[in-house]
MARSE-404258 format. One line per 5 residues: for each residue x, y, z of C-alpha. Coordinates in steps of 0.1 Angstrom, whole numbers, plus 5000, padded with zeros to 4 digits. Last residue first. Layout:
REM residues N
X:Y:Z | ...;
END
This chain:
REM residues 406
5559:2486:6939 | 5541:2512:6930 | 5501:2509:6932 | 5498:2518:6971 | 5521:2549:6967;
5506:2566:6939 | 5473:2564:6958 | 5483:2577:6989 | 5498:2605:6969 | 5465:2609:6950;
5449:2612:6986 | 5475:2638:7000 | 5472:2656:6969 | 5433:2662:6976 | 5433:2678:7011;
5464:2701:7022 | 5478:2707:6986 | 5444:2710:6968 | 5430:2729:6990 | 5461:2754:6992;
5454:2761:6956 | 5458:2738:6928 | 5447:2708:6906 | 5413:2703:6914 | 5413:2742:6927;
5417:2755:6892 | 5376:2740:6886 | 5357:2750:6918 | 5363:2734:6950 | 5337:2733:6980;
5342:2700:6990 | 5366:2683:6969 | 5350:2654:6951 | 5369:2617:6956 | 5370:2586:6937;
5387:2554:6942 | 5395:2522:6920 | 5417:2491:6926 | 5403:2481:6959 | 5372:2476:6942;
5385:2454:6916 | 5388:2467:6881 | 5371:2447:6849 | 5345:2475:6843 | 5365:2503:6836;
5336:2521:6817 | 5316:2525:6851 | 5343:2538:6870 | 5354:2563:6840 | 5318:2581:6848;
5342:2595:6879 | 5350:2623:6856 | 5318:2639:6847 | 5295:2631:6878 | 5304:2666:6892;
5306:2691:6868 | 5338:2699:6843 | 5337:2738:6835 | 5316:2753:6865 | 5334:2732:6891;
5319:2741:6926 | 5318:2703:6940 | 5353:2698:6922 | 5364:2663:6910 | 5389:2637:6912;
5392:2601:6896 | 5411:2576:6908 | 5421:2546:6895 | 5442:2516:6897 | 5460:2502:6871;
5467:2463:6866 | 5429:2453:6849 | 5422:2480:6820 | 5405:2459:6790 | 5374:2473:6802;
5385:2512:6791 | 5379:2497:6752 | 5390:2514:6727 | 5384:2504:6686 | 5414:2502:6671;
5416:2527:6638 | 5440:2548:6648 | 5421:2555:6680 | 5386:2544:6676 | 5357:2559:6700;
5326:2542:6701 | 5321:2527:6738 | 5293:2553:6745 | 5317:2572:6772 | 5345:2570:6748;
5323:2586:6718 | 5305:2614:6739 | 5291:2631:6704 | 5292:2660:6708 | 5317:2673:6736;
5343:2647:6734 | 5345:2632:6698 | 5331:2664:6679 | 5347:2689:6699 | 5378:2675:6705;
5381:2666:6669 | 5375:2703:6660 | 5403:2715:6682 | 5427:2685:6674 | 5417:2691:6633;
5424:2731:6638 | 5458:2726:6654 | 5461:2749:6687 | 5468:2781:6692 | 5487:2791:6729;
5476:2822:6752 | 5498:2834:6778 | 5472:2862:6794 | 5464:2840:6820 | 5499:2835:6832;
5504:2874:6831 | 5473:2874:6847 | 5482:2855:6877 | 5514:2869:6881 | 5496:2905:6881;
5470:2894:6909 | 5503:2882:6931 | 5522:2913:6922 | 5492:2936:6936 | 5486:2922:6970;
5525:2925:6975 | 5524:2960:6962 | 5499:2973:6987 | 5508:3008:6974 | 5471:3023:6977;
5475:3025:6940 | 5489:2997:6935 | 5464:2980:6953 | 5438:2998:6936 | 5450:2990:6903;
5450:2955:6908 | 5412:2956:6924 | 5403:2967:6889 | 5417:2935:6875 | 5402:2917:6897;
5368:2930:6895 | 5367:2929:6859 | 5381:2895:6859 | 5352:2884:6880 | 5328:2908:6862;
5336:2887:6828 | 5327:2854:6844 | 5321:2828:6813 | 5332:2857:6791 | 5371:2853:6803;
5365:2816:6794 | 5358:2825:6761 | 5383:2853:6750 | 5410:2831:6767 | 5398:2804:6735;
5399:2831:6711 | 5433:2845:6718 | 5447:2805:6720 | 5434:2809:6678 | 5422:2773:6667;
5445:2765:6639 | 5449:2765:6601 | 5484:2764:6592 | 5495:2787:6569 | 5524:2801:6585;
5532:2779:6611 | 5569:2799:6615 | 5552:2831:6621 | 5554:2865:6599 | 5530:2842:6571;
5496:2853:6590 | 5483:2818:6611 | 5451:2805:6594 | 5420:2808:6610 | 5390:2786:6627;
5366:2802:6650 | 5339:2809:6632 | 5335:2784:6603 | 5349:2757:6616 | 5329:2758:6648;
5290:2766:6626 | 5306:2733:6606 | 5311:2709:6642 | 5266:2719:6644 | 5256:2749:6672;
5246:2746:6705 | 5265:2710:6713 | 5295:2725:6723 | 5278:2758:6738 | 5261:2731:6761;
5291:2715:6776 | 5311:2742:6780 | 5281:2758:6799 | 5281:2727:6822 | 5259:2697:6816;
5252:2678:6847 | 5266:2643:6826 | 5262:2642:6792 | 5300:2658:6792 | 5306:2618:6799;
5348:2615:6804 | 5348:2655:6806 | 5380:2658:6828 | 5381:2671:6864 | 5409:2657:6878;
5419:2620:6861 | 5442:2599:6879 | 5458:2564:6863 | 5479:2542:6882 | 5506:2513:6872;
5505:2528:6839 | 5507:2504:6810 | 5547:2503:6800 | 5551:2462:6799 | 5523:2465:6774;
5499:2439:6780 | 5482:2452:6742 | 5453:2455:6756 | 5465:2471:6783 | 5479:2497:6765;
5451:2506:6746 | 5430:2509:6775 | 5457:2535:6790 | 5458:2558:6759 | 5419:2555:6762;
5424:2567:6798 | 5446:2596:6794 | 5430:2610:6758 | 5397:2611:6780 | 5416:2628:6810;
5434:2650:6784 | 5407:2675:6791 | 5411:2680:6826 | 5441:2671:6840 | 5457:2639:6840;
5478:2624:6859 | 5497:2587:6848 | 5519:2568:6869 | 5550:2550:6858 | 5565:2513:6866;
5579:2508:6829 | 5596:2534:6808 | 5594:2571:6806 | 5600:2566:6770 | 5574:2542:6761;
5552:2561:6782 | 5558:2592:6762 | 5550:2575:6730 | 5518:2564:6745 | 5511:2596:6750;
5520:2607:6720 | 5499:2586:6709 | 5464:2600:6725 | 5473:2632:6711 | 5477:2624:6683;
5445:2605:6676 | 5427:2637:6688 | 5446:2654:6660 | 5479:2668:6649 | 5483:2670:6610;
5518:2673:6595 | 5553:2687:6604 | 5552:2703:6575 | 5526:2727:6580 | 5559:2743:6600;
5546:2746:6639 | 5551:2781:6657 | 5511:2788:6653 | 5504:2754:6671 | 5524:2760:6702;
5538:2731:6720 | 5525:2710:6746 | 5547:2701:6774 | 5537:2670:6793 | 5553:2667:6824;
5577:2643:6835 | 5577:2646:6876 | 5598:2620:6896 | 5574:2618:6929 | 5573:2627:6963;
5586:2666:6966 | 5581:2672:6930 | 5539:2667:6931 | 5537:2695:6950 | 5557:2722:6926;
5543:2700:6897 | 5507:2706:6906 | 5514:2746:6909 | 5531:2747:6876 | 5497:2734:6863;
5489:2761:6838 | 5525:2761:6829 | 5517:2735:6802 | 5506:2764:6779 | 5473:2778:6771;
5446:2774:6747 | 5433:2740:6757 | 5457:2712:6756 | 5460:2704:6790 | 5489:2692:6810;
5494:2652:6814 | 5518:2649:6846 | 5535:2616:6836 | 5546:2602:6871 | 5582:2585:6880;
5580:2570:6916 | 5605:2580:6936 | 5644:2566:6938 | 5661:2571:6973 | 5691:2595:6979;
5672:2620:6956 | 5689:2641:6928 | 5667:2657:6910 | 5650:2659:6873 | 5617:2674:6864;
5613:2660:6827 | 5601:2676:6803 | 5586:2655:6774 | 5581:2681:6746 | 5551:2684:6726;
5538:2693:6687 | 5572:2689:6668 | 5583:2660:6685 | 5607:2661:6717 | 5619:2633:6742;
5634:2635:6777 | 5636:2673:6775 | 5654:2686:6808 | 5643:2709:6833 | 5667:2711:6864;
5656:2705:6901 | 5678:2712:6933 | 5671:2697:6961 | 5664:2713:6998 | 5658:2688:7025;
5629:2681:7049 | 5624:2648:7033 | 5623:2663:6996 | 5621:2700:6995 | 5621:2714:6959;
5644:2736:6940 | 5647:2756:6908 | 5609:2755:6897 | 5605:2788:6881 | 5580:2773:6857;
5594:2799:6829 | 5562:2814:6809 | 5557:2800:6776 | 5553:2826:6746 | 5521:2838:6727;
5521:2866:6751 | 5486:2885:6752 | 5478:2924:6763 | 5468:2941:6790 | 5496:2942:6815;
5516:2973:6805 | 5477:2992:6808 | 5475:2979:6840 | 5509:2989:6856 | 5509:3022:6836;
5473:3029:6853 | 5488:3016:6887 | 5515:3041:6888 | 5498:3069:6871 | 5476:3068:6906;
5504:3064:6933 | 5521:3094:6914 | 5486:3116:6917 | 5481:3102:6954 | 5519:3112:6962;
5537:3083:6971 | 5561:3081:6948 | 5575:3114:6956 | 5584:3112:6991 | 5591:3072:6988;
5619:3079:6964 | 5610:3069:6923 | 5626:3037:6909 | 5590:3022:6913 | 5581:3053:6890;
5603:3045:6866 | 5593:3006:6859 | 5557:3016:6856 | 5570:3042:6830 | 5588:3018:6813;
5560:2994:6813 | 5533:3017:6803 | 5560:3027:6771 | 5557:2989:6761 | 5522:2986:6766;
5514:3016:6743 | 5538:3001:6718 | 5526:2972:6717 | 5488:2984:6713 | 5490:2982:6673;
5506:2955:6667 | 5482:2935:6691 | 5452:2953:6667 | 5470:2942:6635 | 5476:2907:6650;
5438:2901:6659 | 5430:2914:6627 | 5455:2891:6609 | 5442:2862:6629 | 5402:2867:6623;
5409:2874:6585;
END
């Protein structure tokens, strides 16, 4: 029931955004003498908000055409290395005179897509070859393609690896980072010839007993059943998953937006007075941002409810219990990648303490094999992006790349 009222409601506001668009379109065709009357100025900005509120269940385009590389302008084309019914391998590919090192960017599989981190794979291109892991919807999945759980996730990974080939780097952001480093245990103790030659991990739960966040605490708030219960729902039979029982992306945006629900207010109605006051420029970066935000993907009910149980309840990696297709993990058996691990001072999702608890699972590294690093004054989205990130925290993750390739 949760899904098909969700869809009923979206059905029924289409058309009220699609008409705001057209006339938001319109008026921008207007001349200057008319558009900028107060009144014009005015329905201008209402259309524009009103065309904007609403959720896209479809991937954005990363717009990533060209990158500079040593001062020089190369083109970049997305290709699909490798493709499974839950996640494409895209792969970043340029022309370089001299080969970089290949890095598996691990996106998030939280409720929206793998453009989340366009912004790390815009810096990242300049030094590295970028694969990037691109998560597919859960509600545009046939039921039979299977079951797509924590366990999954982790070998897929591996899969990935294995396709990549040997001498690549591994990034992970935010949740995957406990998906990243078991994937990376496993592979060491197998002495895979693929085991990454570094592993980073930005502002990923490793031990969510650490500093407790909100996140942290409505996880372990109510029992894995109350979850199940309540935010759990089957996708209506109009989508290709039809009957597949997944965690709704609308409910997950739903979430976050209530963790700071002035914020977005404030944003949003700071939108409309840009447009408004025709400071269009102000306005079109606050819309792109939302239009991203508003790009909402479902994922599988088991891989929500495992990540729940395994990550946020019952802290299996950092307690040396978690069991990946029935091998037991064990981050010790890492001894040829280095790590860093990367946090936020100001992160209200992931807190400080989190992430770099990997150190003290990884027990068999040298010292000059593991870093970490907190970015003064750095909430959660500026780990991974913002001008902070480029000018302070890539530099270091570069520096580390570097030192670990051959």
């Amino acid at each position: 029931m949760l899904y098909a009222a969700y869809q009923a409601n979206a059905d029924v506001l289409a058309p009220l955004r699609m008409a705001s668009a057209v006339l938001a379109g319109a008026i921008s065709q207007l001349p200057g003498s008319i558009a900028d009357q107060p009144i014009v100025r005015r329905t201008h900005a209402t259309a524009e908000l009103m065309s904007l509120w609403g959720l896209s269940h479809h991937r954005p385009a990363f717009g990533i055409d060209s990158v500079l590389v040593g001062g020089e302008e190369v083109a970049v084309s997305e290709q699909a290395a490798h493709v499974t019914p839950f996640g494409t391998l895209l792969h970043f590919a340029k022309e370089t005179p001299l080969p970089q090192p290949p890095v598996l960017l691990i996106a998030p599989l939280s409720g929206h897509f793998s453009t989340l981190v366009r912004a790390t794979v815009r810096t990242m291109l300049a030094d590295h070859d970028v694969y990037l892991t691109d998560w597919h919807n859960a509600r545009d999945i046939p039921v039979s393609a299977g079951a797509f759980g924590v366990d999954g996730f982790v070998e897929h990974l591996i899969e990935f690896l294995q396709v990549i080939g040997p001498g690549a780097h591994v990034v992970a952001v935010c949740q995957p980072c406990v998906p990243a480093l078991a994937a990376t245990a496993l592979l060491a103790e197998d002495d895979s010839d693929v085991q990454p030659r570094s592993l980073t991990l930005m502002a990923g739960p490793i031990d969510g007993r650490i500093d407790p966040t909100e996140v942290n605490c409505l996880a372990m708030s109510h029992p894995l059943s109350w979850f199940e219960r309540n935010v759990i729902s089957t996708v209506p039979l109009r989508f290709r998953g039809a009957g597949r029982r997944v965690y709704p992306g609308f409910v997950q945006l739903g979430s976050f937006m209530n963790m700071s629900p002035d914020r977005h207010a404030q944003a949003l109605l700071g939108m409309w007075d840009d447009v408004a006051r025709g400071e269009a420029a102000e306005a079109a970066k606050t819309r792109a941002f939302y239009e991203e935000y508003f790009a909402v993907l479902d994922l599988t009910a088991e891989f929500y409810l495992e990540t729940v149980s395994v990550i946020f309840q019952e802290h299996l990696l950092a307690r040396g219990l978690l069991d990946v297709g029935g091998r037991r993990v064990h981050p010790a058996a890492i001894r040829k990648t280095a790590l860093l691990t990367i946090e936020g001072e100001r992160d209200n999702i992931c807190s400080v303490g989190q992430t770099a608890a990997a150190h003290a699972l990884c027990t068999s590294l040298r010292p000059a094999q593991r870093r970490q690093y907190m970015a003064p004054g750095v909430g959660h989205y500026g780990v991974f992006s913002g001008s902070r990130w480029e000018r302070e925290t890539y530099p270091l993750l570069r520096t580390m790349i570097l030192a670990s390739s051959d």
